[in-house]
C-alpha positions in Angstrom: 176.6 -31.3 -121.4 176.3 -28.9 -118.3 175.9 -25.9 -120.5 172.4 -27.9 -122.0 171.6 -28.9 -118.5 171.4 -25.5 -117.0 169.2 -23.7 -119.5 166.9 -27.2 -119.4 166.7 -26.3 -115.5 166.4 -22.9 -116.0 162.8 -23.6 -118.2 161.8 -25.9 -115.6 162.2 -24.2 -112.9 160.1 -21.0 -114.5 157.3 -23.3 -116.0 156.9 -24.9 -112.0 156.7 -21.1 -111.2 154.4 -20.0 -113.7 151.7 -22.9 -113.1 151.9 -22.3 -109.1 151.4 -19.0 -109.5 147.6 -19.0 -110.3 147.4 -20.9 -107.0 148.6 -18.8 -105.4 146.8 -15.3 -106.8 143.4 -17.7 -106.2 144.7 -18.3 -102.3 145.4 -14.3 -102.2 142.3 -13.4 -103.8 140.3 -15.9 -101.2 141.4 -14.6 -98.4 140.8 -11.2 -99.4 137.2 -12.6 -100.1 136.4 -13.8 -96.7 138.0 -10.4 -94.9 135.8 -8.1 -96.8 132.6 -10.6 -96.0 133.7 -10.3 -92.8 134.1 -6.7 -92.3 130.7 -6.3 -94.1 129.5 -8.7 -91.8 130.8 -6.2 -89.2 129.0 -3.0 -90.7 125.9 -4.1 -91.0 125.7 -6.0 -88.0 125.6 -9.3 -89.3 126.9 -11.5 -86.0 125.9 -14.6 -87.9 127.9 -13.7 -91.2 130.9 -12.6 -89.3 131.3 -15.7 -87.0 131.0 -17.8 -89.9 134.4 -17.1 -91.2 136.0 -17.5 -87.5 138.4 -20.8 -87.6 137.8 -23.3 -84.9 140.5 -22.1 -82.6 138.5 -18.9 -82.3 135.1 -20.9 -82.0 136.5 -22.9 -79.2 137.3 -19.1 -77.2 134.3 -18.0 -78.3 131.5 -20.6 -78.5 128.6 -18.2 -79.8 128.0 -15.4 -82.2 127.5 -12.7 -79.4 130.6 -13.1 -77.3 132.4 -13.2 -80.1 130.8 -10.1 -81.8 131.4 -8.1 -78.2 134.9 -9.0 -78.0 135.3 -7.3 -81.7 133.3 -4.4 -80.8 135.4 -4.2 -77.6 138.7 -4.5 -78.8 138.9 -4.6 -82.7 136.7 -1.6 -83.1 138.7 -0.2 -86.4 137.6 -3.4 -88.0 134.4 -3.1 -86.4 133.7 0.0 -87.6 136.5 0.7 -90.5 136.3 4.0 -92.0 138.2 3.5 -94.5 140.6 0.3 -95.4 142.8 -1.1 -98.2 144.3 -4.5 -98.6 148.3 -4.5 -98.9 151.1 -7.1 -98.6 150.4 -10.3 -98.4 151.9 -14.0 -97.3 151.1 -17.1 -98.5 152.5 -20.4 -96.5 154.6 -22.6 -98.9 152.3 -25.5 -98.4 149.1 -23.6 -98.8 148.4 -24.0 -95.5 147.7 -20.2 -94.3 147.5 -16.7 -95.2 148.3 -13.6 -93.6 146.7 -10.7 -95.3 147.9 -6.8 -94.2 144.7 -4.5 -94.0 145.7 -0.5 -93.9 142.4 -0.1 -92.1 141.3 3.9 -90.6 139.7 3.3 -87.4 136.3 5.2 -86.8 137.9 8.2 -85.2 140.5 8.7 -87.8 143.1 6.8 -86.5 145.4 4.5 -89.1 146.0 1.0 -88.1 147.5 -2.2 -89.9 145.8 -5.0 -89.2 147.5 -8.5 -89.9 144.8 -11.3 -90.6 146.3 -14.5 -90.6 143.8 -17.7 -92.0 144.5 -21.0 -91.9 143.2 -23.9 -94.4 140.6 -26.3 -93.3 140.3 -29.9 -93.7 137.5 -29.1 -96.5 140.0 -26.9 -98.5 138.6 -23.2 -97.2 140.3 -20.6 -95.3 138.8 -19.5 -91.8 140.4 -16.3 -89.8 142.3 -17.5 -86.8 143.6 -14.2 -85.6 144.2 -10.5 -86.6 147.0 -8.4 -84.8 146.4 -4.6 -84.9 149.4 -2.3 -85.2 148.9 1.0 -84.5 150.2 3.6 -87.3 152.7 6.3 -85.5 151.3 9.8 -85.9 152.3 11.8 -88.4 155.4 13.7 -88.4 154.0 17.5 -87.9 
């Protein structure tokens, strides 16, 4: 009976995985979404645009558009001004209940950074960026 049991489980347990996986690639893909809008926002300016993806918890810090596009320009000026960027790993919360996306981002003077974007879920079911840690890449080995 145990030897039927096991392959049973076995099935189940890869069916679960196999219908929670497009969840997940749709979670990954949003959150990609909503960085790149953002960091477009970013390029061309767009203070409106970029605040909109900001989570509460960023709104409450930073209760209009402008303070909150300075303090980008001030001290997130590779994803101000990206030269070049890529999206890598990426983390999804078991319950759906945040991201963190990596960002290989090239800051405008040529500098490599990675920049950790963590988004949390909203009441209404979206995602909203409620932080970004920026690692700077060690310089090459010469």
């Amino acid at each position: 009976m145990k030897t039927l049991f096991r392959p049973a489980s076995i099935c189940a347990a890869v069916l679960v995985a196999l219908m929670l996986s497009p969840a997940r690639a749709d979670e990954a893909a949003t959150a990609r979404a909503i960085i790149e809008s953002q960091i477009n926002a970013f390029l061309t300016d767009d203070q409106a645009a970029a605040y909109s993806h900001a989570a509460p918890s960023i709104k409450r810090i930073y209760p209009d558009e402008g303070r909150f596009f300075d303090m980008v320009k001030r001290g997130y000026q590779p994803v101000y001004r990206p030269g070049n960027y890529a999206f890598g790993r990426v983390k999804i919360a078991p319950d759906g209940s945040g991201v963190v996306q990596e960002v290989l981002i090239q800051g405008p003077d040529g500098q490599d950074w990675t920049a950790l974007y963590s988004l949390e879920r909203q009441p209404d079911g979206s995602f909203k960026i409620n932080g970004v840690q920026m690692i700077k890449a060690a310089a090459p080995i010469t």
